[in-house]
N, C-alpha and C positions, 0 to 999 in steps of 0.2 A: 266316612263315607255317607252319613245318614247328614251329616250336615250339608255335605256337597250336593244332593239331592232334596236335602231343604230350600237350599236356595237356588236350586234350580228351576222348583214348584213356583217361587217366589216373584224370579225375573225371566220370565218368558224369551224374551228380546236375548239374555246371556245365553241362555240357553241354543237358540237359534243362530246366533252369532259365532258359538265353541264347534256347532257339527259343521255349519258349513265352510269355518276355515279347516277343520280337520278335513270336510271331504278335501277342500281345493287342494289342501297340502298331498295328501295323501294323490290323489289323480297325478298331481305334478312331480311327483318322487317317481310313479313311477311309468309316467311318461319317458321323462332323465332315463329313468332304468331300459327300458325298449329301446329308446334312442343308442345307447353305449353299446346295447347288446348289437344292435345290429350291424354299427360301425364295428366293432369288432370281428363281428362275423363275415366282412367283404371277402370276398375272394375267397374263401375257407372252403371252398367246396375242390379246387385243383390240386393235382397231387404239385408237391412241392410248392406247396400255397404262402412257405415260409419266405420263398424267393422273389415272389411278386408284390412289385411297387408301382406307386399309382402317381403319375406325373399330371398336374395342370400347369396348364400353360394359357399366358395370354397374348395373342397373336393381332399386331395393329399392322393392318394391311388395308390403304387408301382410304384412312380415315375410321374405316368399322373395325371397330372391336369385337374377337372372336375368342371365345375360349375354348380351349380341347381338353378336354379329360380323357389320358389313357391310362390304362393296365398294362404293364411289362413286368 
């Protein structure tokens, strides 16, 4: 430990470099995390929320493309 802190006295620039990929990692882990939870969490609010499924669809009518997203 005491050397790992030597040389982190040592090389300023390593040092600056280890926290801020830690922070980005750590932000983006648990970004990932919020994002999963929430898709997970669609629809979990209805009763019988086990039954409900979510259809998209892409509908080409006169050239424009339309997409519909439902819940059934």
């Amino acid at each position: 430990m005491k050397t790992l802190f030597r040389m982190y006295l040592k090389s300023k620039w390593t040092l600056v470099v280890t926290i801020v990929g830690f922070a980005i990692g750590l932000t983006a882990a648990l970004l990932l995390l919020i994002f999963i939870q929430h898709e997970l969490n669609f629809d979990r609010h209805w009763q019988n929320a086990d039954r409900i499924f979510r259809m998209n669809v892409t509908v080409v009518q006169e050239g424009i493309i339309k997409q519909v997203k439902k819940s059934l």
